[in-house]
C-alpha positions in Angstrom: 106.6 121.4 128.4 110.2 121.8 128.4 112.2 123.9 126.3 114.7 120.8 126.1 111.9 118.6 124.8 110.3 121.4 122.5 114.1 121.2 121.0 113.7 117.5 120.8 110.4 117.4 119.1 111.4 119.7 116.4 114.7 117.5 115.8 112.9 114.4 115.2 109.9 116.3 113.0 112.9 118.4 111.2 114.5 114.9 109.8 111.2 113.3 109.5 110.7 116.5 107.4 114.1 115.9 105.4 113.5 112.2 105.0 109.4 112.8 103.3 111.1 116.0 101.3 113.7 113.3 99.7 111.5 111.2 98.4 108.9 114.1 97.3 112.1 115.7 95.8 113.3 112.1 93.8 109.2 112.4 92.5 109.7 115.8 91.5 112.8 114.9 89.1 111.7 111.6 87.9 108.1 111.2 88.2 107.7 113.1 85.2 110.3 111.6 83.4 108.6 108.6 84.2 106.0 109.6 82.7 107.6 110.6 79.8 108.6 107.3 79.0 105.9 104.5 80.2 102.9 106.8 79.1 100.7 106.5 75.6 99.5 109.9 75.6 102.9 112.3 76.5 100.5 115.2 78.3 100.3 112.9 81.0 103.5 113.1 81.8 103.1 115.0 85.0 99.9 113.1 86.1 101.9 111.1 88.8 103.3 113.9 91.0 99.9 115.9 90.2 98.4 112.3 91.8 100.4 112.9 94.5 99.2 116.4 95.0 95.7 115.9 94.6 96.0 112.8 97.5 97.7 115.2 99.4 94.8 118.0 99.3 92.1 115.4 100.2 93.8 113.4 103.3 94.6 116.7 104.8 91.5 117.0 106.2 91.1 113.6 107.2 94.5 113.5 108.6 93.8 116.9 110.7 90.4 114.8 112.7 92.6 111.9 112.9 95.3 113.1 115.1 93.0 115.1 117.0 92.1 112.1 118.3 94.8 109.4 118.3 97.6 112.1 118.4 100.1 113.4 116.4 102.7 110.4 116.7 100.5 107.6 115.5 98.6 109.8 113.0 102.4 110.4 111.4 103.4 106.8 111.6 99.6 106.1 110.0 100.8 108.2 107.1 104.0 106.5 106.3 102.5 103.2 106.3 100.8 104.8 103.3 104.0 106.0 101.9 105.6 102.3 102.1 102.8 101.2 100.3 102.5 104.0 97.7 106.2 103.6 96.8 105.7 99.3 96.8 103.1 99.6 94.3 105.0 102.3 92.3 107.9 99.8 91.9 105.6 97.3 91.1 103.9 99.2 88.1 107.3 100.1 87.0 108.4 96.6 87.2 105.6 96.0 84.9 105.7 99.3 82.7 102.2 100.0 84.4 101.7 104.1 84.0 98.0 103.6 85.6 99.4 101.4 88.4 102.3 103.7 88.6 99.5 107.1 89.1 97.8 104.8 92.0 100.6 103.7 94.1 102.0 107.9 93.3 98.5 108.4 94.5 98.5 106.2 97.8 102.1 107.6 98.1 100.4 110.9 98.5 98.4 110.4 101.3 101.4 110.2 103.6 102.2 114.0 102.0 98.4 115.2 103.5 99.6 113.8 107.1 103.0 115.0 106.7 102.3 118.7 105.9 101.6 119.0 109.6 105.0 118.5 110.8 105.5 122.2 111.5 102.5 122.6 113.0 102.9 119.3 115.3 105.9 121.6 116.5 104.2 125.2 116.7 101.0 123.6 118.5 102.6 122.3 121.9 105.8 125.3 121.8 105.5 128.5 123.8 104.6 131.6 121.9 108.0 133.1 121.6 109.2 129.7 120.1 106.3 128.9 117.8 107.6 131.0 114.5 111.1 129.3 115.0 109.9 125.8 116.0 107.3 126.4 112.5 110.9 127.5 110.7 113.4 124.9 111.8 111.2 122.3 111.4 110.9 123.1 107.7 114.5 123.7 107.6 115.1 119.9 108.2 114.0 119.7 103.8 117.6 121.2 103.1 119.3 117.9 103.7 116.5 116.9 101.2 118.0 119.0 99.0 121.2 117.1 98.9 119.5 113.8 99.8 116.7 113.4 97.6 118.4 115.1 94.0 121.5 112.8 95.0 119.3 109.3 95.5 117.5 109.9 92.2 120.8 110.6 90.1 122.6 107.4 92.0 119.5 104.9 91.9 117.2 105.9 88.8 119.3 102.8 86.6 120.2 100.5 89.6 118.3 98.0 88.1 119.2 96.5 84.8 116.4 97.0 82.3 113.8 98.5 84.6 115.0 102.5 84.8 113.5 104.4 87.4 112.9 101.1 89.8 115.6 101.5 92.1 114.7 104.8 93.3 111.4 104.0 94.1 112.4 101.4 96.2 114.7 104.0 98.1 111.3 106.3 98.8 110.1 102.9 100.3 113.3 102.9 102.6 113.4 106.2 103.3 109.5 105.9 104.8 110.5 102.7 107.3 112.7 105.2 108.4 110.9 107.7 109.3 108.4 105.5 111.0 111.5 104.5 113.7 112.1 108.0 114.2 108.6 109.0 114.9 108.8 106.8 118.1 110.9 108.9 119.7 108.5 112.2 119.3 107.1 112.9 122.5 104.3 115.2 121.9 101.2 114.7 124.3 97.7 113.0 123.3 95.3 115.7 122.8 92.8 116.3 126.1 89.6 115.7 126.8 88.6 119.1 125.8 90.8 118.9 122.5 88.7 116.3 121.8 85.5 116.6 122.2 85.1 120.3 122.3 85.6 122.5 118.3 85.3 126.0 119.5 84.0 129.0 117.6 82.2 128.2 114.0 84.6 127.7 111.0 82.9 130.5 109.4 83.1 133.0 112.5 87.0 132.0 112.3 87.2 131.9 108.1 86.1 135.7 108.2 89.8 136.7 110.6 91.7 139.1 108.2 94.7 137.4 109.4 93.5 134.0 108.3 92.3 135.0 105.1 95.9 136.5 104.2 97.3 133.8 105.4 95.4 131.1 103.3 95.7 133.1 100.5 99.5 133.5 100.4 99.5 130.0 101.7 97.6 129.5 98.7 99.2 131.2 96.0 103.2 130.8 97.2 102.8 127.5 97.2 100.9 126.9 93.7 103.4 129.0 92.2 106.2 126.8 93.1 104.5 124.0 92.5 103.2 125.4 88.8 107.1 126.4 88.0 109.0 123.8 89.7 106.9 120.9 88.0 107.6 122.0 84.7 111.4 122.7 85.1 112.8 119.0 84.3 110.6 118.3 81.5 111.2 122.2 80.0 115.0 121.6 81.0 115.2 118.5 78.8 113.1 119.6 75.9 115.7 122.4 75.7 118.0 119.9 74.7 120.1 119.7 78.6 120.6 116.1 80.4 118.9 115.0 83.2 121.6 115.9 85.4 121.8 119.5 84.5 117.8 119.8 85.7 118.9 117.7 89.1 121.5 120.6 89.2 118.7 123.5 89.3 116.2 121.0 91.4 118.6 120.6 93.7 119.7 124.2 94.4 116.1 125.4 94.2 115.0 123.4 97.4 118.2 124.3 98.9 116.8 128.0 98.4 113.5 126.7 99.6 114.8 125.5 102.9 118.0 127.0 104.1 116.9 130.3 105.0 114.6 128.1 107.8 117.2 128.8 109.8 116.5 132.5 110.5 113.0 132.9 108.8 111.3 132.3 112.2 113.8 134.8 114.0 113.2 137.7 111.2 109.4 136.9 111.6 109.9 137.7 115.0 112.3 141.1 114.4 110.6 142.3 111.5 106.8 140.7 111.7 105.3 138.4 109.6 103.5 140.4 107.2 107.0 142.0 106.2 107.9 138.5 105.6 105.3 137.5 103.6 105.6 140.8 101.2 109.5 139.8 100.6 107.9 136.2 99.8 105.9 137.5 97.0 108.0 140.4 95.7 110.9 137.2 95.4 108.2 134.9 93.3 108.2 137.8 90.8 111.5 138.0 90.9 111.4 134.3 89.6 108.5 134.7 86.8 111.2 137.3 85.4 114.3 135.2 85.8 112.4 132.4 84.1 111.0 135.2 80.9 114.5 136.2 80.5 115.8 133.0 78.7 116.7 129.1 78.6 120.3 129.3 79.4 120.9 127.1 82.3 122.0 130.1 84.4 117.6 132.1 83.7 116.7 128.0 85.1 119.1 128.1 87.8 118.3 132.2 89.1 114.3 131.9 88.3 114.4 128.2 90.7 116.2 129.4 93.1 114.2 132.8 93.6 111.5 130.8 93.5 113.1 128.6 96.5 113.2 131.8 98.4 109.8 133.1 97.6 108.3 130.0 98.8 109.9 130.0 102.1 108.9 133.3 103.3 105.2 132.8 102.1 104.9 129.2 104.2 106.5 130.0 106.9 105.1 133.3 107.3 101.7 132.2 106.2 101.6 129.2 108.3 103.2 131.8 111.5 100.2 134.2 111.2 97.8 131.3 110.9 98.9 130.4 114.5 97.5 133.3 115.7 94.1 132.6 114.4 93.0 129.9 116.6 92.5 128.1 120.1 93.7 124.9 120.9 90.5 123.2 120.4 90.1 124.9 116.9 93.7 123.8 115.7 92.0 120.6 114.1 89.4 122.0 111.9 91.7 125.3 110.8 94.9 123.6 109.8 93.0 121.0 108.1 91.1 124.1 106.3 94.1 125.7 105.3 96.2 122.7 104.2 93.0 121.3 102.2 92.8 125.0 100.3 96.8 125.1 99.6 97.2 121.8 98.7 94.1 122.2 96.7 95.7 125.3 95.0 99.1 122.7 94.4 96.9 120.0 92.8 95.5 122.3 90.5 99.0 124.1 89.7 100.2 120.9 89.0 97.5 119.1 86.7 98.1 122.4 84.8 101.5 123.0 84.6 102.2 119.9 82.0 99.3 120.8 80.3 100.5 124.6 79.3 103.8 123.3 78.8 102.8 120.6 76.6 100.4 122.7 74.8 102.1 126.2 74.6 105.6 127.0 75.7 107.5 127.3 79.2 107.1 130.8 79.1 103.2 130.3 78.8 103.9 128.4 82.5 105.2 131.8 84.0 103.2 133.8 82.4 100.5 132.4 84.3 101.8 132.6 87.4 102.2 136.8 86.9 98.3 137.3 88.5 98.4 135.1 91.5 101.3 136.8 92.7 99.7 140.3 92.4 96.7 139.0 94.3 99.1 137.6 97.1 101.3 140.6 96.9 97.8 143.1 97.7 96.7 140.9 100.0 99.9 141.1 102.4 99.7 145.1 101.9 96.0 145.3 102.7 96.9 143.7 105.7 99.8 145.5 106.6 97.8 148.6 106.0 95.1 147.5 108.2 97.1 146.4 111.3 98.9 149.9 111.0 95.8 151.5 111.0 94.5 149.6 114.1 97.8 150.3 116.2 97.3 154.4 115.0 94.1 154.1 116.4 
């Protein structure tokens, strides 16, 4: 493979990346305020984008064993067929003030998310070794014109239609899917072989037991919960401390911008610096966000805990899905990344479903507070293996 073509893949995954981030980020804002407002029992408010999480966690194992056999350009196209027809039936249930129709079609929405999260490694798998971290990095990078895309959709289209709120911007996620399917056509990333495909390699369990895997899952794990546990809770917190929708697009907006700008040079600092560095500065910055957050409900504690928290979750996915590269053989990708995506997304789900319940229950302080623990088991976890690959280089 040419480095011309590796360039070309990650172009057309990075804005298949920003167009799947738009609509994630337009759920993000509105879902719950959707929620909010169709729903009998008010605790359910986040139940739609938690919907989407918890399709996401159980396709990505499917998804994985599809495209190791029909490839990683159909499989993609395969999952935003789903996202058309999530977002239909989302605009539907609105149409019909339908908040169990709505969950479904947020629900078959997701299942494009579980084929989607393998964008970066569609990119990684088939670049050279020197490229992989930045090919994993830029890839992801493509979610920062999410970050003006998505935020800007929702606030334009969320009254676009008279007397349905929230319709027109669910018909937008439906556009922004068709067009990712035409851009996908263009990727030019090989059918796997003959070997790919019939062959798995070493046991799961021989490979689960890697140090390097383990840290990575785990950080994988927990960086990504966090933001997810945080993040959810933001609009609703934002607007039951009396600011207007716009003001919580404002900090949504600049969060992801913190999430997916430093893409840029992620993958080269991985490479001048190493991974596990990168993955301690991930989790020392999610701490950073906890405390931003405890320190008050000013618009400016929202703004500085979101965007920390943007930054945090960066370094722990790229770095945690760089060192997972280094885990496997090509005949094992399949069966690890669908391991690891099933046990982060998992981790999302779960930060998700709880993250409205807390809130609702206690206080948005209770949210961070439980987010303090994670982040000290992800934090030891990068040291312990820091410590451990410095001892094997000494010796």
């Amino acid at each position: 493979m040419t480095i011309s073509r590796d360039y070309k893949n990650v172009g057309i995954l990075a804005a298949c990346q920003a167009l799947f981030m738009s609509g994630l980020s337009m759920q993000i804002i509105l879902s719950g305020l959707v929620g909010a407002a169709i729903a009998e029992d008010k605790a359910l408010a986040t139940l739609p984008i938690s919907a989407v999480v918890i399709a996401s966690t159980l396709s990505t194992i499917p998804a994985s064993l599809l495209m190791k056999r029909i490839g990683r350009r159909a499989g993609f196209i395969v999952g935003n067929l789903f996202g058309l027809v999530g977002a239909s039936i989302a605009s539907y249930a609105l149409y019909n003030s339908s908040f169990g129709l709505f969950c479904f079609g947020m629900f078959v929405f997701g299942v494009n998310a579980g084929f989607s999260s393998y964008f970066r490694f569609a990119a990684a798998d088939v670049a050279p070794v020197h490229f992989k971290s930045r090919a994993i990095s830029w890839v992801i990078s493509g979610g920062i014109a999410a970050a003006l895309l998505g935020p800007e959709l929702a606030k334009r289209s969320h009254d676009l239609v008279d007397g349905t709120p929230f319709l027109g911007s669910y018909a937008a996620m439906a556009g922004l899917t068709i067009i990712g399917m035409v851009l996908l056509t263009f990727l030019d990333i090989p059918l796997p072989n003959e070997e790919e495909r019939l062959q798995s390699g070493r046991p799961l369990a021989t490979i689960a037991l890697q140090p390097a895997l383990i840290v990575a899952v785990l950080v994988g794990m927990i960086g990504y919960g966090t933001m997810n546990l945080l993040m959810t809770a933001t609009p609703l917190a934002m607007v039951g401390h009396g600011f207007h929708i716009g003001d919580a697009t404002f900090v949504i907006q600049w969060h992801m911008v913190a999430m997916f700008a430093p893409a840029f040079f992620t993958g080269i600092l991985i490479q001048r610096i190493g991974v596990v560095r990168v993955l301690l500065g991930g989790t020392v910055m999610l701490g950073a966000a906890v405390a931003f957050a405890l320190s008050g409900t000013g618009i400016i504690h929202y703004w500085l805990a979101l965007f920390a928290l943007g930054l945090g979750w960066n370094f722990t996915y790229v770095g945690a899905s760089t060192l997972l590269t280094e885990t496997y053989a090509p005949a094992e990708r399949g069966k690890v990344q669908a391991l690891n995506d099933f046990m982060v997304f998992g981790t999302v789900a779960l930060a998700s479903l709880t993250s409205g319940t807390i809130l609702y229950f206690l206080n948005w302080n209770a949210v961070n507070l439980a987010a303090i623990g994670p982040i000290g088991v992800a934090l030891i976890a990068a040291l312990w293996l820091r410590l451990k690959r410095r001892a094997e280089q000494t010796a």
